[in-house]
N, C-alpha and C positions, 0 to 999 in steps of 0.2 A: 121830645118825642116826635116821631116821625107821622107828618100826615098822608102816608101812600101816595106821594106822586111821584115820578119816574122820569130820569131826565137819557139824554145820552150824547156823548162827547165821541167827537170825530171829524173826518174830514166828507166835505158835505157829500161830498157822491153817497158816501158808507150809509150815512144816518137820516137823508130827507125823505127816505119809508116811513120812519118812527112818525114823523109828523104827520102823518096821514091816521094813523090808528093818535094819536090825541098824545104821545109821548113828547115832551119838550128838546127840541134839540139844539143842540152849542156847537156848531163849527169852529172845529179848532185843528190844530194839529202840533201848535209847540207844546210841548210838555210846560211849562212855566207857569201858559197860561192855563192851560187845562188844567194844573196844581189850585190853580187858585179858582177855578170855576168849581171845582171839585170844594173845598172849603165852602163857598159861598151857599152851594148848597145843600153841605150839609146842614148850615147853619141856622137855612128856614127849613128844617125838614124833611127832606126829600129818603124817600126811606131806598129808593133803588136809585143807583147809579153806570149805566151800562158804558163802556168804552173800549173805543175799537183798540184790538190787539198789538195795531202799529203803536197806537199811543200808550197804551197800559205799563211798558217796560219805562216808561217816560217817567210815568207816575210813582214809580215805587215808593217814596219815602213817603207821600200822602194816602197811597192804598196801605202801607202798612200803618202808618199811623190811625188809622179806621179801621184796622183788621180788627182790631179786640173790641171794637161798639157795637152796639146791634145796629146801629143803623149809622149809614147810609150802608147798604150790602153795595160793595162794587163789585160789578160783570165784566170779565171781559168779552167782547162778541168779535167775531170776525168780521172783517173790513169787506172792501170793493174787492179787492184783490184778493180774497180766499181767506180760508184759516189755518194760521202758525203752529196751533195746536197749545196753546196762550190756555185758552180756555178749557178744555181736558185737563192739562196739568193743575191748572186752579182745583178745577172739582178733584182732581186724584187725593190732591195733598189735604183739601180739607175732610174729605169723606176720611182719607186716613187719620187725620187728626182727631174727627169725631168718633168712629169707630175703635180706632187702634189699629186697623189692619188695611192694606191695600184689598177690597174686595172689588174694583173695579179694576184690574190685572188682567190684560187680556191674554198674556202666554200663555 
């Protein structure tokens, strides 16, 4: 079961805000290791998981292997450098998947 705490994976410029409002942050930027930071915390818990958009495409095989749990939710968020649109797509595909229907369709 997950105790509500919130971590976020990145590279440090993107994420050393978060540690200011009290969210835990892991400097990282290979994919490898952020695989396995991502495990570690699901493992005590951690009910969110937020990671910058450069790294997210990194992660695949361990965001989808936590797609079907309730918890860790992993985010993706945008980096130093802007948003890829990482994260839109995320939300398109699951609202679709909950709904049935694309209702966030902007044409």
């Amino acid at each position: 079961m997950a105790n509500g705490k919130c971590a976020v994976i990145g590279d440090r410029d993107s994420i050393l805000l978060f540690q200011a409002v009290g969210i835990e942050v892991y400097p990282e930027t290979d994919g490898e290791r952020a695989n396995q930071i991502m495990h570690r915390l699901a493992r005590t818990g951690y009910a969110v998981i937020y990671v910058t958009e450069t790294l997210y495409p990194l992660c695949g095989e361990t965001i989808a292997e936590f797609a079907s749990e309730p918890y860790p939710a992993i985010i993706p968020i945008p980096d130093a450098l802007g948003s890829k649109g990482t994260g839109m797509k995320t939300l398109k595909a699951n609202v679709e998947k909950a709904v049935g229907v694309d209702i966030l369709n902007n044409s």
